[in-house]
C-alpha positions as CSV (number, residue, x, y, z in Angstrom):
1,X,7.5,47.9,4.6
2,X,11.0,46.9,4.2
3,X,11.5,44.1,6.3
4,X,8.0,43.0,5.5
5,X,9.5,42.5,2.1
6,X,13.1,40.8,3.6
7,X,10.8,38.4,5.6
8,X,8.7,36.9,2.7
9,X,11.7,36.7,0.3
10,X,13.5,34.9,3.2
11,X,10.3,32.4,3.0
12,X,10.4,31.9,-0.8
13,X,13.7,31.7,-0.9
14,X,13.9,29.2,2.5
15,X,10.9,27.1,0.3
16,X,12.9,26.7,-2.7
17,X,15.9,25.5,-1.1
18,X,14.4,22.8,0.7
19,X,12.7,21.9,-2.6
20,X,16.0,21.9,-4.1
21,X,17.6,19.5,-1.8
22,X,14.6,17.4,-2.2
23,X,14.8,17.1,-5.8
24,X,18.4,16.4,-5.5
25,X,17.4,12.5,-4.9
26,X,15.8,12.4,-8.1
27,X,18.7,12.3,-10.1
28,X,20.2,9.5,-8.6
29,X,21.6,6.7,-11.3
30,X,21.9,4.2,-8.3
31,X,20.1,1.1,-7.6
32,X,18.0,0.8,-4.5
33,X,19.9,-1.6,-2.3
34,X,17.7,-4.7,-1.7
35,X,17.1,-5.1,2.0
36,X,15.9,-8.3,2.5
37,X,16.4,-10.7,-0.3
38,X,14.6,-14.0,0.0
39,X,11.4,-12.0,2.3
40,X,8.3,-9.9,0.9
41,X,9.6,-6.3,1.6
42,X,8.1,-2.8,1.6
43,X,9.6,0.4,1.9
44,X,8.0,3.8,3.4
45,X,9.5,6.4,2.0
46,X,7.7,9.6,4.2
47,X,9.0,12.9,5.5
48,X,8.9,14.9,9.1
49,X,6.1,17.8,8.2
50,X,4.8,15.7,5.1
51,X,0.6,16.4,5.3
52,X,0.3,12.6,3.7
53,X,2.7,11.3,6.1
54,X,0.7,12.7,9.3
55,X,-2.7,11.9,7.6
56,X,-1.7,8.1,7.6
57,X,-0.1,8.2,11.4
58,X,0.7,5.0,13.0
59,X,-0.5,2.7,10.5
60,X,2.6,1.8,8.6
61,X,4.3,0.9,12.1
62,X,1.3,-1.2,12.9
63,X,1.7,-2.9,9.6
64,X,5.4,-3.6,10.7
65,X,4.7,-5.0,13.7
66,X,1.8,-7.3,12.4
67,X,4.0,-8.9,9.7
68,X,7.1,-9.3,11.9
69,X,8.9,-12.4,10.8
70,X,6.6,-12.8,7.5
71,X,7.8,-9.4,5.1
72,X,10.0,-6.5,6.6
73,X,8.6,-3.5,6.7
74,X,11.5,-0.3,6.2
75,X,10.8,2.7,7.5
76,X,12.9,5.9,5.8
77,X,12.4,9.9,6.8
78,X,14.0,11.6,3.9
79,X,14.6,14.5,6.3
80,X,16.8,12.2,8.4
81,X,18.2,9.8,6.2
82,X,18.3,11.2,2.3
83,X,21.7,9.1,1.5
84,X,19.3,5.9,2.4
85,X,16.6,7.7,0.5
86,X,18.1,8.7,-2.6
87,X,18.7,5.4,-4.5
88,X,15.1,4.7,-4.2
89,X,14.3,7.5,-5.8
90,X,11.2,9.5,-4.5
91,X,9.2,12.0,-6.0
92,X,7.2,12.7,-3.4
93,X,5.8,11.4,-0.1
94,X,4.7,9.5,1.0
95,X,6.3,6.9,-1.3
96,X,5.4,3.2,-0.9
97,X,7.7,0.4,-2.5
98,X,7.0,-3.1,-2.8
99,X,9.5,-5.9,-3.5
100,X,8.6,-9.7,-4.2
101,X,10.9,-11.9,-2.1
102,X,13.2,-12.0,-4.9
103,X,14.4,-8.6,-4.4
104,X,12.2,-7.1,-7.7
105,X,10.3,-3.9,-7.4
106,X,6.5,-4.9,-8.0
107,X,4.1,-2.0,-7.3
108,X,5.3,1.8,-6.1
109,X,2.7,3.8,-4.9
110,X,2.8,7.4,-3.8
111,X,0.5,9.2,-1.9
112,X,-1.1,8.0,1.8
113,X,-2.2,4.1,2.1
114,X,-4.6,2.7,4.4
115,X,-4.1,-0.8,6.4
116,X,-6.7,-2.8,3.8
117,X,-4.2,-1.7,1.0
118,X,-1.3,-2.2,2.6
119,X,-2.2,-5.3,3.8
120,X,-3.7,-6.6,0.1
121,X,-0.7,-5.8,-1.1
122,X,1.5,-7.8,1.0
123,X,-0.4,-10.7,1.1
124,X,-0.4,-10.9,-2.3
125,X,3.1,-10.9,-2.4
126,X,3.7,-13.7,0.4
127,X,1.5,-15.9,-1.3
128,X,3.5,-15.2,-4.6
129,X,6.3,-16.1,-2.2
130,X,5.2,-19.3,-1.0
131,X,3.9,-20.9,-4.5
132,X,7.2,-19.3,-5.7
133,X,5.4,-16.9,-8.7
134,X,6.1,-13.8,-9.4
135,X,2.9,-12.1,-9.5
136,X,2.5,-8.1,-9.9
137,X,-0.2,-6.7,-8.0
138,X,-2.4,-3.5,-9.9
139,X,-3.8,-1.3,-7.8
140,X,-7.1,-1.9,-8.7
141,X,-7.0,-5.2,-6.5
142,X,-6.3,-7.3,-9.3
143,X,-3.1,-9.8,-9.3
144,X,-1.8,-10.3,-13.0
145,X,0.7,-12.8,-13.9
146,X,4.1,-11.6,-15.0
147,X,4.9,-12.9,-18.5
């Protein structure tokens, strides 16, 4: 009975500190560096084990691939790399982050993606790019103007 007990306090107290270190990135006062100034860019944000993460498999690196050359598409495990992660500031992941080509955060999304958003998203954005507007793109599908 004993070590039953020993064994699911080690769990609880293994699941807290790995929420613990996760939460850590939220209190970080630093900027996001801007990767690609002058290009559309979005960042993934996801984590090894994450449920969203596996739901959404391969489609982020598909996305990457597809737009090659046109928007860069980052890639960050925040079991891997939480100093890369941390500025960014995630509350949970999957996080998505999109930046117009002028380096300005537009639309953060949490939560799994499909290709159709993703991809609504970011041409949005490159069009934005190309007539040089900055545009802000609502979930909903619709593009609204920035004032």
């Amino acid at each position: 009975m004993k070590q039953k007990i020993v064994v699911i306090l080690s769990f609880f107290t293994l699941a807290l500190m790995s929420s613990v270190v996760f939460a850590e990135g939220l209190s970080s006062n630093t900027d996001p560096p801007i990767l690609v100034y002058g290009q559309v860019t979005m960042v993934e944000i996801t984590r090894t084990g994450c449920f969203g993460c596996k739901i959404m498999g391969n489609t982020v690196p598909e996305i990457q691939a597809e737009y090659a050359g046109r928007a860069k598409v980052v890639i960050i495990d925040y079991k891997y790399d939480v100093e890369i992660a941390r500025p960014f500031g995630p509350r949970v992941t999957p996080t998505h982050i999109f930046y117009n080509h002028k380096g300005e955060e537009v639309l953060r999304k949490t939560g799994s993606m499909n290709k159709a958003e993703i991809r609504k998203i970011l041409d949005e954005l490159l069009v934005a790019q190309a007539q040089d507007v900055q545009t802000v793109p609502i979930y909903s599908g619709a593009t609204q103007k920035a004032k």
